[in-house]
C-alpha positions in Angstrom: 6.2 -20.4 2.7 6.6 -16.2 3.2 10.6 -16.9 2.1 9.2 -19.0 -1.4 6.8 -16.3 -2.3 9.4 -13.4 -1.6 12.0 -14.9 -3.9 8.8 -15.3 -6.5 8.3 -11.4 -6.1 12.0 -10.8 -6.4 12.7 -12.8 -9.2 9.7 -10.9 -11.0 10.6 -7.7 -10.4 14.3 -8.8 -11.8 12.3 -10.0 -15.0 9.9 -6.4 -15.0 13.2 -4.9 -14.4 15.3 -6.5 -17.6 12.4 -6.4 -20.3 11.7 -2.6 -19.4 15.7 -2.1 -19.6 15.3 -3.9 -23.2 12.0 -2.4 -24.1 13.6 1.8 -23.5 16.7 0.7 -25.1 14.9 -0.8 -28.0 12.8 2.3 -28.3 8.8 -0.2 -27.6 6.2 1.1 -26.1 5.8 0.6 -22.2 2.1 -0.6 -22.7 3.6 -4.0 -24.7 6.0 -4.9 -22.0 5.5 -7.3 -19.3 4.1 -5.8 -16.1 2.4 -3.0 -17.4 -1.5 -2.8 -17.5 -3.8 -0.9 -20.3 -6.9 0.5 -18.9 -9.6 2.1 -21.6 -11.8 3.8 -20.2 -16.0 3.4 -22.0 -17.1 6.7 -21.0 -17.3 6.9 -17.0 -19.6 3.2 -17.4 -16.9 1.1 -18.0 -13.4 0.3 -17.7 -11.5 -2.2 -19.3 -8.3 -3.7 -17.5 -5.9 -5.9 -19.7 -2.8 -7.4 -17.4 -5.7 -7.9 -14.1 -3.4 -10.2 -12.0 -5.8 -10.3 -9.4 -8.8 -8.7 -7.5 -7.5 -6.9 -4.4 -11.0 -4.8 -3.2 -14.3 -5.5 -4.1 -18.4 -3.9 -3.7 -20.2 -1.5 -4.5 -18.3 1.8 -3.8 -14.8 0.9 -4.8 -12.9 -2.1 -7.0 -9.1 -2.7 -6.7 -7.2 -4.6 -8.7 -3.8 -5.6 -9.3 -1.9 -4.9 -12.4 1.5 -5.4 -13.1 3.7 -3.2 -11.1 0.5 -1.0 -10.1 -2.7 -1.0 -8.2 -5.9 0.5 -9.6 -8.8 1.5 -7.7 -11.6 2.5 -9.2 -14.3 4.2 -7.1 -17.5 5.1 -7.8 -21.3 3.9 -7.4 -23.1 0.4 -8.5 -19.8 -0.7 -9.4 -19.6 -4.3 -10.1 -16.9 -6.7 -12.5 -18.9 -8.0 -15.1 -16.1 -10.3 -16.5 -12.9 -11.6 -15.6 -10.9 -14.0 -17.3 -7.1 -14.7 -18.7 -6.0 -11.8 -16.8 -8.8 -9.4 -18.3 -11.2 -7.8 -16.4 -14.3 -5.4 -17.3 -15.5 -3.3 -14.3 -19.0 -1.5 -14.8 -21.1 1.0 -13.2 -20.6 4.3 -12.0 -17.1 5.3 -12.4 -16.1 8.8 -10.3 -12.5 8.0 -9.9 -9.7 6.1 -10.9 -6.4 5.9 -8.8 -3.1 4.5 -9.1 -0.8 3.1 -6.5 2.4 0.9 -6.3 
């Protein structure tokens, strides 16, 4: 099973790999390409995640998520997902930080 899901992550990352190779040479913007998150930020209340592949951490204090190439924590108070769906997710509450990792 662990060899299956390692040739699924390396066949991804071949496919991340080409369309960012296409999408610098044809001069697009990273945030269109496959892989790559957007995050907009409502003020420190909200946070809107488009690309959400999954939830990786979850209460109160902190919210992790995956997205694309990158995982976003976002930390904070009363923090709660108030909607996630078709790789979209809407985290609300107290936002204090937000922090990247890959």
């Amino acid at each position: 099973m662990a060899r299956n899901t390692s040739k699924k992550n390396a066949k991804e990352k071949n496919i991340y790999s080409l369309a960012e190779r296409i999408g610098n040479g044809l001069e697009l913007p990273a945030e269109g390409l496959p892989g790559n998150a957007q995050i907009e930020l409502c003020g420190n209340k909200k946070a809107i995640v488009s690309g959400c592949r999954g939830v990786l951490e979850y209460d109160e204090k902190n919210v992790c998520v995956s997205a694309g190439k990158l995982s976003v924590r976002f930390s904070g108070a009363n923090l709660c997902i108030s909607f996630y769906r078709d790789g979209e997710a809407v985290i609300c509450g107290e936002i204090v930080s937000v922090g990247f990792s890959s």
